[in-house]
DRENDO-1510 file (C-alpha; in Angstrom, 1 decimal, always signed):
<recs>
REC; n; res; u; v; w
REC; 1; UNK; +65.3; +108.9; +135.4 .
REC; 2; UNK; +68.0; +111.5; +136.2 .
REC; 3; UNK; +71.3; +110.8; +135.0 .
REC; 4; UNK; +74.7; +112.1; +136.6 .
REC; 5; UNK; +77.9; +112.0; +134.9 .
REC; 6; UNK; +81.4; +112.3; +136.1 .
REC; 7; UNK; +85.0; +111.7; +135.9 .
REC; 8; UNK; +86.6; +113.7; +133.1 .
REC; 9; UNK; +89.3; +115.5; +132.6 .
REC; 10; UNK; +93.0; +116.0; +130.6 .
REC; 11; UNK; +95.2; +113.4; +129.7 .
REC; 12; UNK; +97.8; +112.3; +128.2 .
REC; 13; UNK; +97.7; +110.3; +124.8 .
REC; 14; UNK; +98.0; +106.7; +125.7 .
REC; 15; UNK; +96.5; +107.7; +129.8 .
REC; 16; UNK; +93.7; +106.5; +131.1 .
REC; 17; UNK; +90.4; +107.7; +132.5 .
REC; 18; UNK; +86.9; +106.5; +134.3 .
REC; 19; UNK; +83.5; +108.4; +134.0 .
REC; 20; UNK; +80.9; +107.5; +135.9 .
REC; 21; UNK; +76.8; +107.6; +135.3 .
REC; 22; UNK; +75.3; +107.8; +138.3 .
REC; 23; UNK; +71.3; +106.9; +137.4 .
REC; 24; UNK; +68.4; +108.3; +139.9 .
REC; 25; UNK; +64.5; +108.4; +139.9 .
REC; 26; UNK; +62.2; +105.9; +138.6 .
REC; 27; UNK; +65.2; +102.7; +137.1 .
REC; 28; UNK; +64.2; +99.8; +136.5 .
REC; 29; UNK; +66.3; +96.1; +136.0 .
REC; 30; UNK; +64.9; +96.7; +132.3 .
REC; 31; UNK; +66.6; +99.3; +130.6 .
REC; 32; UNK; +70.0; +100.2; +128.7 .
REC; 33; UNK; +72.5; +102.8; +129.2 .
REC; 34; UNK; +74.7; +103.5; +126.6 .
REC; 35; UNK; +77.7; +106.3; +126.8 .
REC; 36; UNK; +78.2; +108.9; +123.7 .
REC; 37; UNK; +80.2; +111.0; +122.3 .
REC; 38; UNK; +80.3; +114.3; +120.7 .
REC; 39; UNK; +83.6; +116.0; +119.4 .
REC; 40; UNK; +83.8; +120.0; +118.5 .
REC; 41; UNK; +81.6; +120.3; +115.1 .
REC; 42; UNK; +80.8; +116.9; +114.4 .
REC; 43; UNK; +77.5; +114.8; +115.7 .
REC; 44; UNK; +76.8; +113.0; +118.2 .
REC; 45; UNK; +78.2; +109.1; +118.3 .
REC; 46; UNK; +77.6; +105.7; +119.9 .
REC; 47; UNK; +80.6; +104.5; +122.2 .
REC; 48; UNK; +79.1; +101.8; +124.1 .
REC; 49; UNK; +75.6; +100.3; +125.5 .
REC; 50; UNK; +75.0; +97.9; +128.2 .
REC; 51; UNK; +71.8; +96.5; +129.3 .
REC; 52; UNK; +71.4; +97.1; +133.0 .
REC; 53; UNK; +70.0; +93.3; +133.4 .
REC; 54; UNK; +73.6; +92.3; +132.4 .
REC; 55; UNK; +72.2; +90.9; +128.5 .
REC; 56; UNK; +74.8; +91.8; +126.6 .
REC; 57; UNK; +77.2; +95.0; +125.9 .
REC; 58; UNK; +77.9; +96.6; +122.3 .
REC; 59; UNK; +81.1; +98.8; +121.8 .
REC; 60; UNK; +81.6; +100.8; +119.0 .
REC; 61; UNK; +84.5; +99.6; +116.9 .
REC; 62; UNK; +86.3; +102.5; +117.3 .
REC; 63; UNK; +86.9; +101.5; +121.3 .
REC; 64; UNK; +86.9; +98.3; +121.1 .
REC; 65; UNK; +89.3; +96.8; +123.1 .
REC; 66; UNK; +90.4; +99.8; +124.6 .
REC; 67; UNK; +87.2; +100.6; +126.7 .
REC; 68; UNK; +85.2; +98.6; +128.9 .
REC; 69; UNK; +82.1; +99.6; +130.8 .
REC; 70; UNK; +80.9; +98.2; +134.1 .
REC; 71; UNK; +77.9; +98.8; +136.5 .
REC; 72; UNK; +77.3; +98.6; +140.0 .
REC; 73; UNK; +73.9; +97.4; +140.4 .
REC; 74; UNK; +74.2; +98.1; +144.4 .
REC; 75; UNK; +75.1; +101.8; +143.4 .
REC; 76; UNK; +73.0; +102.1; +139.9 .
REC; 77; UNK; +76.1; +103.6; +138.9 .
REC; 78; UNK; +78.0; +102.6; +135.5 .
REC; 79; UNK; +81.4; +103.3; +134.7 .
REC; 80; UNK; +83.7; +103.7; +131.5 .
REC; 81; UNK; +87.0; +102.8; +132.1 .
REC; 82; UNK; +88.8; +104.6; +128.9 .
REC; 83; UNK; +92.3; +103.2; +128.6 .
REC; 84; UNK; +94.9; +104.1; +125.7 .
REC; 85; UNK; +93.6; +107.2; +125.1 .
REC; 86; UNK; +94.2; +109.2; +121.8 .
REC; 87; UNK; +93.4; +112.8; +120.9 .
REC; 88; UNK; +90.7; +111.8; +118.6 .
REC; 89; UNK; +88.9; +110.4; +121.9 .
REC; 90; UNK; +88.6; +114.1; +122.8 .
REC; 91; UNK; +85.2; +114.9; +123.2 .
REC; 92; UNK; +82.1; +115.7; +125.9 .
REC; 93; UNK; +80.8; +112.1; +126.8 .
REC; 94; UNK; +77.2; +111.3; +127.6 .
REC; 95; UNK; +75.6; +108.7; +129.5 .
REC; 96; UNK; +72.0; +108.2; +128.4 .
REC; 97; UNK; +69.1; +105.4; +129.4 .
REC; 98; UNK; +66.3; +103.9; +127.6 .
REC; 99; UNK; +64.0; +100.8; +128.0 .
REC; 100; UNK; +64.1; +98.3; +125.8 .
REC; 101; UNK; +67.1; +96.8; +124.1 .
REC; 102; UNK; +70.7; +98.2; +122.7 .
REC; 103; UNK; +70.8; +100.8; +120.5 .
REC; 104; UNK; +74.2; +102.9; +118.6 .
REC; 105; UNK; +71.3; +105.8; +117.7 .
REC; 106; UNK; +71.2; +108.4; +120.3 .
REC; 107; UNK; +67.4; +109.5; +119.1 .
REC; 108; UNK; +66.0; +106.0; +120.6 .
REC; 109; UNK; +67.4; +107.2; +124.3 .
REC; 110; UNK; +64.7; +109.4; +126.2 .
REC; 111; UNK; +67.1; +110.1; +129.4 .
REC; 112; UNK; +70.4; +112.3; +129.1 .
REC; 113; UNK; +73.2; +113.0; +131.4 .
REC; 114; UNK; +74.8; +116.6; +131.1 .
REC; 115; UNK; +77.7; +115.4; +129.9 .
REC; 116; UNK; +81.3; +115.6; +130.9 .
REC; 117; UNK; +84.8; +116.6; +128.9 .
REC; 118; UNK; +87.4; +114.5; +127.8 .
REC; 119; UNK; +90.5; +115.8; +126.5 .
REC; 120; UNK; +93.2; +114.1; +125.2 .
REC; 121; UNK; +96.9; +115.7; +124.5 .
REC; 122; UNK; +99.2; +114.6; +122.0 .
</recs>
């Protein structure tokens, strides 16, 4: 599975953003993909998982109501529509896949997108 992300950029504190995760190769109706997060010197977090069969999303509560995620099964594409943003969203997001069910640890996902900056202003 190859994994494209997309959409970042500056903005504003309180602007909004989309990324998209394009997924190629080998999918399947059976797998998760989950977005992450990783701000200068700190590890790597959990923003939000969906599973592609449309089972269920988990956010992490620091986005919670503030983000949504979305797929287009036609395109195998899913997006993260980032509203409200605030500097401490500032970071390179990944989207990432793996079979099986939702998970906030980004060891259990095998496939990895190359990331894309987001960069919030004060």
């Amino acid at each position: 599975v190859q994994l494209q992300a997309s959409g970042g950029g500056l903005v504003q504190a309180g602007g909004y953003l989309r990324l998209s995760c394009a997924a190629s190769g080998r999918t399947s109706s059976n797998y998760v993909m989950g977005w992450f997060r990783q701000a200068p010197g700190k590890e790597r977090e959990f923003v939000v998982a969906i599973n592609w069969n449309g089972g269920g999303v988990d956010y992490a509560d620091s986005v919670k109501g503030r983000f949504t995620i979305s797929k287009d099964n036609a395109k195998n594409t899913v997006y993260l529509q980032m509203a409200s943003l605030k500097p401490e969203d500032t970071a390179v997001y990944y989207c990432a896949a793996r079979y099986g069910v939702r998970s906030h640890y980004p060891k259990h996902y095998r496939y990895w997108g190359q990331g894309t900056l987001v960069t919030v202003s004060s």
